[in-house]
Phi, psi and omega in degrees: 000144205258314174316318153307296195302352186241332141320348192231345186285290184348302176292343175255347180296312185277022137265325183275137168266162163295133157322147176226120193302010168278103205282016201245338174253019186266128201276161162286167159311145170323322187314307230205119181277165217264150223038021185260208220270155167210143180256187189302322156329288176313299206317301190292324171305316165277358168295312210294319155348295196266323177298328198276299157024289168342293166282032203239329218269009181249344183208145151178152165069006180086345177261150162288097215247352189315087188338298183293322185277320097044242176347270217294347160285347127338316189258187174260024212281303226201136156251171204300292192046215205083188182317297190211190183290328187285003196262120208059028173354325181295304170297297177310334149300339174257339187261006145277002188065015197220065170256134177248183178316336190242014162211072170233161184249117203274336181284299178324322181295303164318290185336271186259038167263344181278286205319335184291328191287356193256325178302322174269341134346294144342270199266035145292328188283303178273322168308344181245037178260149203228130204054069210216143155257147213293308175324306195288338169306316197284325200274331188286313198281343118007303208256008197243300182304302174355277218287314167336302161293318220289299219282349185266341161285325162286334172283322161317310198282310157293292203270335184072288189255095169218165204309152169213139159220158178243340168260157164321097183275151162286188179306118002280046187019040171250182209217160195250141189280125180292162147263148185324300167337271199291012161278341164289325161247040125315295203301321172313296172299335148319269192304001164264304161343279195302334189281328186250331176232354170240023131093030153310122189266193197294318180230171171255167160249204188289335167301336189232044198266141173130348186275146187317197163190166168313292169332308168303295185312332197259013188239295178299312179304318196296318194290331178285328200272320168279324153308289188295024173055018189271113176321296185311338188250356163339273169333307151307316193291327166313325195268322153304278159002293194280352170267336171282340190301317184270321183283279210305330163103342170303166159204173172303105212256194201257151176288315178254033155268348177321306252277298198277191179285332170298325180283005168315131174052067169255202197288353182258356185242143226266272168239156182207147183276126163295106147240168184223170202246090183170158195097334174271129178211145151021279192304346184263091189283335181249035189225181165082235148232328178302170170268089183309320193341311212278358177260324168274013155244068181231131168315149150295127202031065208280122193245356194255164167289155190266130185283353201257313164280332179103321181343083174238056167288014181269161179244169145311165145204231177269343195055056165256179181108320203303154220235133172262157172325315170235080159250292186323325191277346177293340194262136165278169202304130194060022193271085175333327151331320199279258130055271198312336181258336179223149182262151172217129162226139226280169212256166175067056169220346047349134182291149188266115161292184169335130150062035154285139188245359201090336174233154193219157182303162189248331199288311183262040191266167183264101152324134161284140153091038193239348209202104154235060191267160190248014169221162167072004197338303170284019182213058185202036155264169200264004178287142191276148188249126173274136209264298201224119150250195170296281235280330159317293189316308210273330180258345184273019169273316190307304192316317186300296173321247238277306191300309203216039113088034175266105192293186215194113190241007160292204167330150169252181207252352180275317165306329154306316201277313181284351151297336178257359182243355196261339189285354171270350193079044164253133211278144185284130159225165190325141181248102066029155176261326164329289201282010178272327175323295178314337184259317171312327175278000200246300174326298187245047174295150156089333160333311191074055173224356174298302165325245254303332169296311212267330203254325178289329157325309176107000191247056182294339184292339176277025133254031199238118175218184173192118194214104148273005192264351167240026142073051186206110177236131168201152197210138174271095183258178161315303188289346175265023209278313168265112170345169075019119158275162195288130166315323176310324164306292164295333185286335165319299191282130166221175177052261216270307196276018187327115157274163196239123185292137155308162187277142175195000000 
């Protein structure tokens, strides 16, 4: 509900000092001075704190940070596009596999290395709270750890070996640099919290849509826990999986209907970041609530109808993005996904950019009447970006089964693949581990979840190509599994807490 989400950001805006880019010097709230007694007021203020994060990741820090596209330009789904290669000079280094220290993105890094610090905040705030009731204590401090992993799981996932702390640093504010290992098990250890003690519920209702859940935490543990392969915990993520299935209450929603503002918090989705279209303007690196995404993959100067839907409820935008020839070729005949996922527009109805193919993602494209901010425009839109849905759950069981052999005494994996294909209406095929691979790409194109699936997998060589005509020679090794840490970050760092650059 957008009212919520602006109703908690509000309440924490009357607390908070500014940010700062050193991520290591951002002060707590005014509220609650830091380790004294704190009441439920301070408490929300600093949830509002760790939630607002949330909304950073398409504009902040002066950069263009967007986790899903960031991924999906990683994959073999979309190429880079915009003006030119020089244009985000940084993004085009990443979807080459080739960043070095001093073009890796340092905005992503400031981000959410400030969310790990308002997250311990949070919960420095509720270990010292006072006149709280315990419950309602269990569940605030639940949503803290939450958004802890969460946002300390992308920086794992790019970067791996990085500073980590849980307290409050003192003087030279530096932090002792983790290995990718123990940072998985931090992540992990949070999210065995939220799941076992902090009385979360499964789903939200309408009063609370935007808030953590049982459900969200166990949908990340999945995600972590299967990226990093860990076998042993297999079994868990399974028993999660069959419990949001049976318990929570979700379904499957018409696929293209997810999409649009009706389709917010509907019956499939698990979390989804709530925007809204006002607050972001140039000069504000750290403020507002909109998204930029849907203006930077939207064609340039775009005047046609989107061809695959008819649709021409579409804007213009940057022309980042273009969906390659055979992502589009992956779907099969009559399968409502290529529509809900990808735009097509006849050529001389937009100017053509960088690596254009002609198609451009369709789910987070920029909508008319989506952005009525009277400032900032292009960095105001109201699309909610879905985070974690039902039809994930529904494929990490078949995977969880079939793919890596967990037994399964729920759902079964043929039945997970066929709850997810009948609701598009497409006839059940074997669930295999090739066709459960296919369906997650087909399902969640434009998501930013195709790399990360292709490097845990193991099937990294369908990123090693040379298509010169779209301007991508690139090879994947073991050393690109991590960013680059930002040089600034080590010239920073001296002596005990010197960080040691990834191999790149």
């Amino acid at each position: 509900m957008k009212n919520y989400i602006k109703g908690i950001f509000f309440a924490m805006l009357m607390g908070l000092t500014a940010c700062g880019d050193d991520f290591l010097t951002v002060q707590p709230t005014s509220n609650q001075e830091a380790g004294g007694p704190a009441t439920e007021g301070a408490i929300m203020a600093n949830i509002g704190a760790c939630y607002q994060i949330l909304l950073f990741d398409s504009y902040a820090d002066f950069n263009y940070n967007s986790v899903v596209f960031m991924s999906d330009i990683m994959s073999d789904d979309i190429f880079k596009g915009g003006g030119s290669a020089g244009d985000q000079a940084v993004l085009y280094s990443i979807s080459q596999y080739s960043a070095s220290a001093t073009e890796t993105p340092a905005g992503l890094w400031n981000i959410y290395f400030n969310g790990l610090n308002r997250c311990n905040n949070a919960i420095a705030a509720c270990e010292n709270a006072v006149d709280v009731d315990a419950d309602r204590l269990a569940q605030l401090k639940g949503e803290a750890l939450f958004l802890r992993a969460y946002y300390v799981h992308w920086l794992w996932k790019f970067w791996g070996n990085i500073p980590y702390f849980e307290e409050e640093l003192e003087a030279p504010y530096m932090a002792p640099q983790y290995t990718a290992d123990q940072i998985y098990a931090e992540i992990v250890d949070d999210l065995d919290f939220v799941i076992n003690e902090s009385g979360l519920p499964m789903r939200t209702d309408v009063n609370n849509h935007g808030r953590v859940t049982l459900s969200a935490a166990m949908m990340l543990k999945a995600r972590v826990v299967m990226y990093q392969n860990d076998s042993a915990r297999f079994s868990e993520v399974m028993t999660d999986m069959q419990r949001i299935y049976s318990e929570a209450g979700f379904s499957l929603a018409d696929y293209s209907s997810i999409w649009d503002r009706e389709g917010e918090f509907g019956s499939g989705s698990i979390f989804e970041v709530n925007h809204l279209p006002e607050g972001k303007d140039w000069g504000e690196a750290w403020a507002g609530y909109g998204t930029n995404l849907p203006e930077f993959i939207s064609p340039n100067e775009l005047t046609g109808a989107d061809l695959l839907s008819g649709s021409d409820e579409y804007k213009g935008g940057w022309g980042f993005g273009p969906v390659r020839h055979e992502t589009v070729a992956i779907f099969e005949e009559g399968d409502p996904r290529l529509a809900a996922s990808v735009n097509q527009f006849a050529a001389g109805t937009y100017v053509e950019r960088f690596q254009n193919t002609n198609y451009f993602m369709a789910k987070y494209a920029a909508r008319k009447e989506y952005n009525d901010a009277p400032y900032g425009e292009s960095l105001n839109y109201e699309n909610n970006v879905r985070v974690f849905r039902f039809a994930e759950t529904l494929l990490n069981i078949a995977e969880l089964e079939i793919v890596h052999g967990v037994a399964n005494t729920g759902l079964s994996a043929q039945d997970a693949m066929d709850m997810v294909r009948n609701r598009v209406g497409i006839a059940s095929i074997p669930a295999t581990t090739e066709n459960i691979k296919l369906e997650r790409r087909r399902e969640f194109l434009g998501e930013g979840m195709r790399y990360w699936d292709l490097v845990r997998w193991g099937d990294t060589d369908l990123l090693n190509e040379s298509i010169p005509e779209f301007s991508s020679e690139r090879t994947w090794s073991v050393n690109k599994k991590h960013l680059p840490i930002p040089l600034g970050e080590i010239n920073r760092t001296e002596g005990d807490f010197k960080l040691v650059q990834n191999p790149y």
